[in-house]
N, CA, C and O atoms as a Tripos MOL2 file, in Angstrom:
@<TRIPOS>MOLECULE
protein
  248   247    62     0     0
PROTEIN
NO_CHARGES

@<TRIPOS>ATOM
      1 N         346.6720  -90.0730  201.5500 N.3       1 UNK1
      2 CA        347.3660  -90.5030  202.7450 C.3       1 UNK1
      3 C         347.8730  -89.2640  203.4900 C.2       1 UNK1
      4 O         348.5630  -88.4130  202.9290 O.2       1 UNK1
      5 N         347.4790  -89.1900  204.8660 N.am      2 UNK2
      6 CA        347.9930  -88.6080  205.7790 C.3       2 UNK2
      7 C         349.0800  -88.3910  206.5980 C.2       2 UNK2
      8 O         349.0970  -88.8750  207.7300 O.2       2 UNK2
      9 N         350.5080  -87.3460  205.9270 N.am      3 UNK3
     10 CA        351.3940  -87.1610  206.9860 C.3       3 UNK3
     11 C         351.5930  -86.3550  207.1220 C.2       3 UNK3
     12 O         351.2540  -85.3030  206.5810 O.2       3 UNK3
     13 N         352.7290  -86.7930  208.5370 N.am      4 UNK4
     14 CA        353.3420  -85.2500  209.1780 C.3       4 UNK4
     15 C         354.3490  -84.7500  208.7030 C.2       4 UNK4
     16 O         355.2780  -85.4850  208.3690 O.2       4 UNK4
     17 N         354.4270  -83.3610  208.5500 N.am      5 UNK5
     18 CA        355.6840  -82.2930  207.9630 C.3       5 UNK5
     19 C         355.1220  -81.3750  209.2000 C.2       5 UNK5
     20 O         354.1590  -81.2920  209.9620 O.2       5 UNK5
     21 N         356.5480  -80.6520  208.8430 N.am      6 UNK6
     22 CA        356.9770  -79.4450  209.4980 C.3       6 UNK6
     23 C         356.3480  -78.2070  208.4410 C.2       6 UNK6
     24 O         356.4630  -78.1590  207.2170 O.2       6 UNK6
     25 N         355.5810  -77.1370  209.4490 N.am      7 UNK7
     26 CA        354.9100  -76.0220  208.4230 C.3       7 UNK7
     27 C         355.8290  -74.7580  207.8900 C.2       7 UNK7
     28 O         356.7090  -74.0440  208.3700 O.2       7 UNK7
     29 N         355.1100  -74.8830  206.5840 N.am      8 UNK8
     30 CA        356.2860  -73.5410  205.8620 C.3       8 UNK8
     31 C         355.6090  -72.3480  206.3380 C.2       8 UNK8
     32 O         356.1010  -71.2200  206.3670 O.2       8 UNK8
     33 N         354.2400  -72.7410  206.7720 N.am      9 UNK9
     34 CA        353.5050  -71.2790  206.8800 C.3       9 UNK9
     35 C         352.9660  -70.8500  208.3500 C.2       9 UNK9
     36 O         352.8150  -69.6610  208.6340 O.2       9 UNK9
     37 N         352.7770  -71.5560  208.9680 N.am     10 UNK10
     38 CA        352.6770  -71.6740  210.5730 C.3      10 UNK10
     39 C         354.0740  -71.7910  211.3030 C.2      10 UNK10
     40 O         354.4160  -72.8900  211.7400 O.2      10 UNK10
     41 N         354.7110  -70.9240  211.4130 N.am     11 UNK11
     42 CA        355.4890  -71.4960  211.9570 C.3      11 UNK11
     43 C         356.2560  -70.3570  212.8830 C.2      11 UNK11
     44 O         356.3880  -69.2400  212.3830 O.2      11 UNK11
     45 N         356.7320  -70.5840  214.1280 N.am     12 UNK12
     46 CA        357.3710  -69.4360  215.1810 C.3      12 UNK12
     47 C         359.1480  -69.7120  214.8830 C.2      12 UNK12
     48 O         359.9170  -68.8200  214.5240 O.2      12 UNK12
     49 N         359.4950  -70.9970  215.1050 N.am     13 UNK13
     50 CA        360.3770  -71.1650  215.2450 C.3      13 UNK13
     51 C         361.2500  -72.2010  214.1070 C.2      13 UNK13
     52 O         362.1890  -71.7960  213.4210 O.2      13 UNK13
     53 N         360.7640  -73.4670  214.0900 N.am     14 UNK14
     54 CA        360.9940  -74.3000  213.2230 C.3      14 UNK14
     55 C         359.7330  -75.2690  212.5330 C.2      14 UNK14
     56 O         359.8270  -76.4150  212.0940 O.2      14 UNK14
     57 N         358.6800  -74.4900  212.5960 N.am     15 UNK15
     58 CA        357.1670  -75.2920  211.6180 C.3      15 UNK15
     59 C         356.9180  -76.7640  212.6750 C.2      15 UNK15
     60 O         355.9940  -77.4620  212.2570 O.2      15 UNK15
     61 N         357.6000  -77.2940  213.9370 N.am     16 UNK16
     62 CA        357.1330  -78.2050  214.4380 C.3      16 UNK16
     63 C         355.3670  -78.3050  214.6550 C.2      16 UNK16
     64 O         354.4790  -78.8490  213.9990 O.2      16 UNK16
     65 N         355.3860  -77.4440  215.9860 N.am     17 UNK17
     66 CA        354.0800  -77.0360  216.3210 C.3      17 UNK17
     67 C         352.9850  -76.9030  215.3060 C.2      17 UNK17
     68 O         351.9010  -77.4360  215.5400 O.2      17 UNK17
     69 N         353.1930  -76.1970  214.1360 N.am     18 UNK18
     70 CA        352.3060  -75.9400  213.3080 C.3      18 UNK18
     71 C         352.0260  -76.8190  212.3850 C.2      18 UNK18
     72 O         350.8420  -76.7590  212.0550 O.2      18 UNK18
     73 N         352.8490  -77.8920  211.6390 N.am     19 UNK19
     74 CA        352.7220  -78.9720  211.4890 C.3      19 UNK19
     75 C         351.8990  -79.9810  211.9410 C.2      19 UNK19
     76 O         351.1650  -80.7940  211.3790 O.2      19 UNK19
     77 N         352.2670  -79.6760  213.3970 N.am     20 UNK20
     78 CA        351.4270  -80.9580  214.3520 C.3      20 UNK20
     79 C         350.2200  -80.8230  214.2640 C.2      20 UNK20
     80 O         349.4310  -81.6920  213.8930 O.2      20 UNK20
     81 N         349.9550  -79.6680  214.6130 N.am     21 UNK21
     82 CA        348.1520  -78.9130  214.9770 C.3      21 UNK21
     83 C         347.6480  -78.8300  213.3420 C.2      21 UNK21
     84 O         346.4550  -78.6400  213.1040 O.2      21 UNK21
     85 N         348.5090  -78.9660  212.3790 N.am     22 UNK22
     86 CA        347.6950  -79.2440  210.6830 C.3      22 UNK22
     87 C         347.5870  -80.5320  210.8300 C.2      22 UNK22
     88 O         346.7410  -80.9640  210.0480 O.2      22 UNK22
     89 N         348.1790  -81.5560  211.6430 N.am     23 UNK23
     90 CA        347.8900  -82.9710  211.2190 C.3      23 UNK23
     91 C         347.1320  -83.1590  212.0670 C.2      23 UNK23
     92 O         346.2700  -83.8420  211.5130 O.2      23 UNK23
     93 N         346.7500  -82.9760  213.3880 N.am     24 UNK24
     94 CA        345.9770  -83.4270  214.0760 C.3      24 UNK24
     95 C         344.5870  -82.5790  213.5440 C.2      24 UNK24
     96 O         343.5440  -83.2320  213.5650 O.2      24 UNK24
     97 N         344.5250  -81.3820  213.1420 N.am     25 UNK25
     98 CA        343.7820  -80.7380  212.2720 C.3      25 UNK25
     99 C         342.4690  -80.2560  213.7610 C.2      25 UNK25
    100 O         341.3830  -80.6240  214.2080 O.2      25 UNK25
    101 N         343.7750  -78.9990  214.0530 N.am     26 UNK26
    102 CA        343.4040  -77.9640  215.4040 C.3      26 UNK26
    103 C         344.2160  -77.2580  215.1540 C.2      26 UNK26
    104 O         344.9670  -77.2950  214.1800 O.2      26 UNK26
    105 N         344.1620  -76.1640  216.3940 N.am     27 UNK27
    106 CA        344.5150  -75.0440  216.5270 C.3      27 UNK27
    107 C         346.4250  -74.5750  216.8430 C.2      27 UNK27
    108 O         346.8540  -74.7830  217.9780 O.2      27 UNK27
    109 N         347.1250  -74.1390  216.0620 N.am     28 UNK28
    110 CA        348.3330  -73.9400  216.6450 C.3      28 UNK28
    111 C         348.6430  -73.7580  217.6400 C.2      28 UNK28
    112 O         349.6500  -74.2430  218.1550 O.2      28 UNK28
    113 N         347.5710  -72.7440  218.3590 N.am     29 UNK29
    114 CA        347.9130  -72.1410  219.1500 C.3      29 UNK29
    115 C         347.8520  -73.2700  220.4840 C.2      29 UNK29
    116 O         348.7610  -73.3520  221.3090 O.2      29 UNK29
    117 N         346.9900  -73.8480  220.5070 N.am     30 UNK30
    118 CA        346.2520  -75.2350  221.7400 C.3      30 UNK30
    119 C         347.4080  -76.2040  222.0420 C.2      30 UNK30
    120 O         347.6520  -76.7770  223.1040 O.2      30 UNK30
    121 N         348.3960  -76.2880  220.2830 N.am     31 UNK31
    122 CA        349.8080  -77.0370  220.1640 C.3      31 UNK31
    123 C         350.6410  -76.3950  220.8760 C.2      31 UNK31
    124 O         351.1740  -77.0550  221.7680 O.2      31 UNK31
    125 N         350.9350  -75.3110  220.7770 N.am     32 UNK32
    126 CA        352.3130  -74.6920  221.4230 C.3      32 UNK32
    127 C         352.1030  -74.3130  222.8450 C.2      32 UNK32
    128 O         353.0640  -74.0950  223.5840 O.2      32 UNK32
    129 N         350.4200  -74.1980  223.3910 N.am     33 UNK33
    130 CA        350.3110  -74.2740  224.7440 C.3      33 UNK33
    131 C         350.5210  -75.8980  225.4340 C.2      33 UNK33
    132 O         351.2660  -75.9390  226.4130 O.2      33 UNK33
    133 N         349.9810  -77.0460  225.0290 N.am     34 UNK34
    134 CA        350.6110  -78.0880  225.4970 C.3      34 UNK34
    135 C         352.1210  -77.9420  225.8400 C.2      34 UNK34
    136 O         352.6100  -78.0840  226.9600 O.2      34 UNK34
    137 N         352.9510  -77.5520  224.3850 N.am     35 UNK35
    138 CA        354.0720  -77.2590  224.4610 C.3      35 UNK35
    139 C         354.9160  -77.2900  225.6350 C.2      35 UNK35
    140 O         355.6730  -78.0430  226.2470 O.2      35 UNK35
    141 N         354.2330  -75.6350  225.6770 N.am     36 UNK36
    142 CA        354.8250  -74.8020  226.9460 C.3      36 UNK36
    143 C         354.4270  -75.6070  228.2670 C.2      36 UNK36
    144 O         355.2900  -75.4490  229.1300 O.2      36 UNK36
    145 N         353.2520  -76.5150  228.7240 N.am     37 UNK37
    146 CA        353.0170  -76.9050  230.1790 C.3      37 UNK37
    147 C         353.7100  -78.4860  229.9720 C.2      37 UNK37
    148 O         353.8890  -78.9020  231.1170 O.2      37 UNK37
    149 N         353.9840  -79.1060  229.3820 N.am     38 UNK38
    150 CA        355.2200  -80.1250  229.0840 C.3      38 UNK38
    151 C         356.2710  -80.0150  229.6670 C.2      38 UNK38
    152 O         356.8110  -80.6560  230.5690 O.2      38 UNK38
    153 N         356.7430  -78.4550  228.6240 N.am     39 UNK39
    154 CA        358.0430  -77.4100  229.3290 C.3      39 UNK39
    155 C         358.2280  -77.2360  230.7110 C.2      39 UNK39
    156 O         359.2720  -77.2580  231.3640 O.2      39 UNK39
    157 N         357.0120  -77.0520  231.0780 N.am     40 UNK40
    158 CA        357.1870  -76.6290  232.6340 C.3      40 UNK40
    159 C         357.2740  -77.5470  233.7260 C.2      40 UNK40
    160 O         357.7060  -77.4320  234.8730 O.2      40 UNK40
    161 N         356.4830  -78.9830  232.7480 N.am     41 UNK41
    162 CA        356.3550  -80.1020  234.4710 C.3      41 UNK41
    163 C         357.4310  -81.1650  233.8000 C.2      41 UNK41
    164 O         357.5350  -82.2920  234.2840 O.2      41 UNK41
    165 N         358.0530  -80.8450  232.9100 N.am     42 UNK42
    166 CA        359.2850  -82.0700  232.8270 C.3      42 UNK42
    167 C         360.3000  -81.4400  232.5580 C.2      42 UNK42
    168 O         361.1720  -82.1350  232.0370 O.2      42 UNK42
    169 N         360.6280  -80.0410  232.7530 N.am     43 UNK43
    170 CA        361.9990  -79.2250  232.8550 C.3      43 UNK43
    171 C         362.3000  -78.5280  231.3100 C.2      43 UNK43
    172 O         361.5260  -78.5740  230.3540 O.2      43 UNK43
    173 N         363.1370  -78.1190  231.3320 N.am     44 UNK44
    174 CA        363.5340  -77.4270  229.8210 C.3      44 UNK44
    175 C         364.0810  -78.3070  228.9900 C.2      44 UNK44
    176 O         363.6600  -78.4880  227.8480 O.2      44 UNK44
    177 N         365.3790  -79.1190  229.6660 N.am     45 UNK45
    178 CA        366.2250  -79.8510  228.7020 C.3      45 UNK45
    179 C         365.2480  -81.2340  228.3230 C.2      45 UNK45
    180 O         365.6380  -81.5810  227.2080 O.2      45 UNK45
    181 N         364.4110  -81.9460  228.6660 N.am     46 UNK46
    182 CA        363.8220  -83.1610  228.0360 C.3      46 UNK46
    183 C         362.8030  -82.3530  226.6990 C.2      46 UNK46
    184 O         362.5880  -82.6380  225.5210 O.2      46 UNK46
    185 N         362.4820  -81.5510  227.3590 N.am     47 UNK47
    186 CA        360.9470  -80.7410  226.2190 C.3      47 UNK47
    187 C         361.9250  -80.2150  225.0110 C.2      47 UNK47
    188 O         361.6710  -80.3130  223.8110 O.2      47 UNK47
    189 N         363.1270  -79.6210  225.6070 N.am     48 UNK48
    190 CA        364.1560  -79.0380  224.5160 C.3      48 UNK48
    191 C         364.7890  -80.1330  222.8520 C.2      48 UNK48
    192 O         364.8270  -80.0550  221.6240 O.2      48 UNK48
    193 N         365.1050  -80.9050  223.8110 N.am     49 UNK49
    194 CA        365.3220  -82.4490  223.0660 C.3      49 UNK49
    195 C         364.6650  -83.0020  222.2820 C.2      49 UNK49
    196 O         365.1190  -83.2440  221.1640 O.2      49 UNK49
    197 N         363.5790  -83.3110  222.5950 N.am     50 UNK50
    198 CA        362.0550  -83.5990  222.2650 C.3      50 UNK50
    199 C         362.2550  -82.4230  220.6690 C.2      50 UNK50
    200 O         362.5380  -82.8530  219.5510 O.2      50 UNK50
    201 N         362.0810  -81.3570  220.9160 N.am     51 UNK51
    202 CA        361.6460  -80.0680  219.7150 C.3      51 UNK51
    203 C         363.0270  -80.6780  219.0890 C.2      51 UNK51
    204 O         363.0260  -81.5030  218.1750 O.2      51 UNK51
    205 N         363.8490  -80.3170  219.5200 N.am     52 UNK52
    206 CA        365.3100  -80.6000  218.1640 C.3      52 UNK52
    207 C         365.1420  -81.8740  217.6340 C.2      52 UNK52
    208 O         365.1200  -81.8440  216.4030 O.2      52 UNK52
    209 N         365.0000  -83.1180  218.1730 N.am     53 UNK53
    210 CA        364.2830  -84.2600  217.0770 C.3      53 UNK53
    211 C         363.6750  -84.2970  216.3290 C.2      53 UNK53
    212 O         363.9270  -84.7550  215.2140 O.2      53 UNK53
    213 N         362.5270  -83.7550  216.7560 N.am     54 UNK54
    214 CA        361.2630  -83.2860  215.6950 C.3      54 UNK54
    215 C         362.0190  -82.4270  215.0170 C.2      54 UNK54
    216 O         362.3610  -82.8360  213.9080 O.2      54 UNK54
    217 N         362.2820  -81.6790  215.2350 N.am     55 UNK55
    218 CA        362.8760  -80.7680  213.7220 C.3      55 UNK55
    219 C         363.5280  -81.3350  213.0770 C.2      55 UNK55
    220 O         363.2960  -81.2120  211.8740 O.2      55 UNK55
    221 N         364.7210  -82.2860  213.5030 N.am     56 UNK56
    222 CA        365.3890  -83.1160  212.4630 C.3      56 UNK56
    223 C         364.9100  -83.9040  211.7070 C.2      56 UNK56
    224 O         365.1300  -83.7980  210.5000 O.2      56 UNK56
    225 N         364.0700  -84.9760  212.2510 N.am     57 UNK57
    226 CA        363.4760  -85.8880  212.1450 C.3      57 UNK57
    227 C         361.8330  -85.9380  210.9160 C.2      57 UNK57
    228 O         361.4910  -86.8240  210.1330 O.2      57 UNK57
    229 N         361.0800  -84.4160  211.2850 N.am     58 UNK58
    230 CA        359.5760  -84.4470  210.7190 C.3      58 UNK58
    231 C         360.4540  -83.4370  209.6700 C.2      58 UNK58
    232 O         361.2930  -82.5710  209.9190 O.2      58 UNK58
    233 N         359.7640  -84.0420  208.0980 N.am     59 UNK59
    234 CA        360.4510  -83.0880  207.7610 C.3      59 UNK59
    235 C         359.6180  -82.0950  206.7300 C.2      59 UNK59
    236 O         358.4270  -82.3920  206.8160 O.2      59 UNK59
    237 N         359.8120  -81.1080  205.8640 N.am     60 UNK60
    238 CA        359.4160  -79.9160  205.7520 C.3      60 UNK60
    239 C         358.5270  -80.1350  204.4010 C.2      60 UNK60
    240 O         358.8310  -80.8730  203.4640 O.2      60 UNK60
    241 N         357.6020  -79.4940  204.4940 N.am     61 UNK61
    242 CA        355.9950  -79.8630  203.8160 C.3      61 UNK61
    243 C         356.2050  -79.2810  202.1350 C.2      61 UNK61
    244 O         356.0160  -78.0890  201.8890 O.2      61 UNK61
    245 N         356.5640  -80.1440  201.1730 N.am     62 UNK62
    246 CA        357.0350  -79.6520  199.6190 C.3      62 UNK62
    247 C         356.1650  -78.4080  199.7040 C.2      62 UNK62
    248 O         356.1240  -77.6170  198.7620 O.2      62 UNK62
@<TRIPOS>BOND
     1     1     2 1
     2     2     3 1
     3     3     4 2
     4     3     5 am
     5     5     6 1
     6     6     7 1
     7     7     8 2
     8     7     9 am
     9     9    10 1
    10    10    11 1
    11    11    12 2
    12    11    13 am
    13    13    14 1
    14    14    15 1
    15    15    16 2
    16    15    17 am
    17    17    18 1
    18    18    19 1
    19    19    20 2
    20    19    21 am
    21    21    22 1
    22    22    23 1
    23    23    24 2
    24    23    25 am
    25    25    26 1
    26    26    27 1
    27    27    28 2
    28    27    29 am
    29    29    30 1
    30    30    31 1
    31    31    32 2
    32    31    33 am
    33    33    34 1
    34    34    35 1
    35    35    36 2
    36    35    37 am
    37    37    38 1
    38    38    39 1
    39    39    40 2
    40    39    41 am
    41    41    42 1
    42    42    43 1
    43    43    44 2
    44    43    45 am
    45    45    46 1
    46    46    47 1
    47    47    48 2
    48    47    49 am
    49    49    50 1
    50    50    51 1
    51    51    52 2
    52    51    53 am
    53    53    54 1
    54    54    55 1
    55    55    56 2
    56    55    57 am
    57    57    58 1
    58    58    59 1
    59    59    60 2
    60    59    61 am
    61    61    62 1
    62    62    63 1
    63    63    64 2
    64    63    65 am
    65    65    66 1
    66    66    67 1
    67    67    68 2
    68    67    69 am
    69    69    70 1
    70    70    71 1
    71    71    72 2
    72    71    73 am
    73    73    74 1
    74    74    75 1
    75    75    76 2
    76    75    77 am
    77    77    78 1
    78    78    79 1
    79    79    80 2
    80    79    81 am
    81    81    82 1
    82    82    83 1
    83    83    84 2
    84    83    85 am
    85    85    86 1
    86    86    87 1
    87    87    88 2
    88    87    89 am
    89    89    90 1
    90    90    91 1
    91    91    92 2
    92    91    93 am
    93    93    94 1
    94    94    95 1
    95    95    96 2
    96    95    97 am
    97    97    98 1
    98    98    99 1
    99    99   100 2
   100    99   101 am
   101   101   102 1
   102   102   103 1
   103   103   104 2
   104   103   105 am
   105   105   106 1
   106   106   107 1
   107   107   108 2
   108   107   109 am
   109   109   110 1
   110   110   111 1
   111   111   112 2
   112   111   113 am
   113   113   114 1
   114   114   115 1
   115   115   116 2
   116   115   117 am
   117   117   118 1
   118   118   119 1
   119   119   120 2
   120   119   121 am
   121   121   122 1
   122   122   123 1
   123   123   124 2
   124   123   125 am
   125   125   126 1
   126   126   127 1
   127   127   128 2
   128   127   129 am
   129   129   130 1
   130   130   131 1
   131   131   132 2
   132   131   133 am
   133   133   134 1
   134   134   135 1
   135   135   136 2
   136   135   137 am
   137   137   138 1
   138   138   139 1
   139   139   140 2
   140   139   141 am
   141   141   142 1
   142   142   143 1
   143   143   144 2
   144   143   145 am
   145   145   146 1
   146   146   147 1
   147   147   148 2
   148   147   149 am
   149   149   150 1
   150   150   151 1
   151   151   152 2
   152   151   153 am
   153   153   154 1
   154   154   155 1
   155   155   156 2
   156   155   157 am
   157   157   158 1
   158   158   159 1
   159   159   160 2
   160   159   161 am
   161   161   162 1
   162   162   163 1
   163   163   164 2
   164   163   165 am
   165   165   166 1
   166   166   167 1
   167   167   168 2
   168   167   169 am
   169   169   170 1
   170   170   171 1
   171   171   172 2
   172   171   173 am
   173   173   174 1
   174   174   175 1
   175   175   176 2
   176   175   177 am
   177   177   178 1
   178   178   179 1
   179   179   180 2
   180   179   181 am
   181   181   182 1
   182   182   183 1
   183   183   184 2
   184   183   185 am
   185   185   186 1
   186   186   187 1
   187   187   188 2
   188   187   189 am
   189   189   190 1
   190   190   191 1
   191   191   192 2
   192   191   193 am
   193   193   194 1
   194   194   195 1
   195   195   196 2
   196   195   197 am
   197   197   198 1
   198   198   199 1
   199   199   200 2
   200   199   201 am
   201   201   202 1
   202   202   203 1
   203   203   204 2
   204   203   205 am
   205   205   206 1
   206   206   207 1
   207   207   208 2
   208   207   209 am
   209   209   210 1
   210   210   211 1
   211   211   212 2
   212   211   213 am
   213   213   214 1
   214   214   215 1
   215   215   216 2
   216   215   217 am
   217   217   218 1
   218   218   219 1
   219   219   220 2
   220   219   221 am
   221   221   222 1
   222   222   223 1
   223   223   224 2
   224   223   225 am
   225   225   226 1
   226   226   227 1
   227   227   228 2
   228   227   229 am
   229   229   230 1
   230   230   231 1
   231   231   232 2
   232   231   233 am
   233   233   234 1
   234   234   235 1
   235   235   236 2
   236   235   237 am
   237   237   238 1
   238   238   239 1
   239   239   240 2
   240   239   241 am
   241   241   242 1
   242   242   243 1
   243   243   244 2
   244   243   245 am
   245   245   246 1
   246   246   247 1
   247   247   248 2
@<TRIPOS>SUBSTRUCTURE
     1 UNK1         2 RESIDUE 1 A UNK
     2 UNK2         6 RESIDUE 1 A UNK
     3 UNK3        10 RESIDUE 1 A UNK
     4 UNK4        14 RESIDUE 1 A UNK
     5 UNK5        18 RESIDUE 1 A UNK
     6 UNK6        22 RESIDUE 1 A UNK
     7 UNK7        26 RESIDUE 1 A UNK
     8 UNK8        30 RESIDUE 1 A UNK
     9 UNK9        34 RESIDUE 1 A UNK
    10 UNK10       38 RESIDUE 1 A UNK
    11 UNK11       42 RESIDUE 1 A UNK
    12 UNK12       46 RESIDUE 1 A UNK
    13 UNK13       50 RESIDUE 1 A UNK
    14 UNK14       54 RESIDUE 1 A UNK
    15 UNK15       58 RESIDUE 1 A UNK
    16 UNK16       62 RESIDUE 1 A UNK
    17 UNK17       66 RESIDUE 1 A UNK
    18 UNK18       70 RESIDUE 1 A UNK
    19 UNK19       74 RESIDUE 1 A UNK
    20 UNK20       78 RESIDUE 1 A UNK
    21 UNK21       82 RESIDUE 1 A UNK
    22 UNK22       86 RESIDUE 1 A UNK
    23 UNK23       90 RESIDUE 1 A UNK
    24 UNK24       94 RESIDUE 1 A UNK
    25 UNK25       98 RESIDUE 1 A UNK
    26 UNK26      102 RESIDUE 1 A UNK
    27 UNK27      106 RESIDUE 1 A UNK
    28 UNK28      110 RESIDUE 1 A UNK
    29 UNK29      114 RESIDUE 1 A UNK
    30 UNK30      118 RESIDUE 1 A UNK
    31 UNK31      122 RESIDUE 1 A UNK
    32 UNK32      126 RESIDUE 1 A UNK
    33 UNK33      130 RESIDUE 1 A UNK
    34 UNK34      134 RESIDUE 1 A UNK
    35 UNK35      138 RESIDUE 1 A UNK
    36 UNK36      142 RESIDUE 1 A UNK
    37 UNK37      146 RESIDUE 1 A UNK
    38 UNK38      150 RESIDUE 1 A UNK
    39 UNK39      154 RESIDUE 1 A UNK
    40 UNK40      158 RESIDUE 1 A UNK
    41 UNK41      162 RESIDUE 1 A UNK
    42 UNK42      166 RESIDUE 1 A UNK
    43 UNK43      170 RESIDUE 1 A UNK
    44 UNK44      174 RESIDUE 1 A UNK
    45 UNK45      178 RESIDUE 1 A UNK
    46 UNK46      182 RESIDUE 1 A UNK
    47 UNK47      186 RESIDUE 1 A UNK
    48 UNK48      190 RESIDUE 1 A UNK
    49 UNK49      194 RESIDUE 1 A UNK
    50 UNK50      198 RESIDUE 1 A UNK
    51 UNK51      202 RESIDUE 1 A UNK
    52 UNK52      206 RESIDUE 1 A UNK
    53 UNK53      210 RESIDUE 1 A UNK
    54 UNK54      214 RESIDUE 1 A UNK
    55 UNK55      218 RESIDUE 1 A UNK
    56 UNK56      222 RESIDUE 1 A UNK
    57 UNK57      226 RESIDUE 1 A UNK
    58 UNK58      230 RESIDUE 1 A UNK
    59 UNK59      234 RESIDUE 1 A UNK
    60 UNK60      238 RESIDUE 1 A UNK
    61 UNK61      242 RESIDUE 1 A UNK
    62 UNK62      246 RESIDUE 1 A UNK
């Protein structure tokens, strides 16, 4: 069975991104560029929000 965690080994900031792009099973890098153009056309504080959930929320890969 397939889930999502947060990566111990990919990771810039809090293993979100790298997590994601292991479960969707792609590139980190393709993850954290969505990221960033999210960031840009719906402002800082919703995209900001968004990442601190996920970090609380997905949690960290045994």
């Amino acid at each position: 069975m397939k889930r999502l965690y947060r990566s111990r080994i990919d990771r810039k900031i809090a293993g979100v991104c790298g997590g994601l792009a292991e479960y969707l099973n792609t590139d980190p890098t393709v993850i954290r560029l969505i990221a960033v153009v999210v960031l840009i056309f719906t402002g800082f504080v919703p995209m900001f929000l968004a990442y601190i959930l996920a970090w609380i929320i997905i949690p960290e890969e045994p």
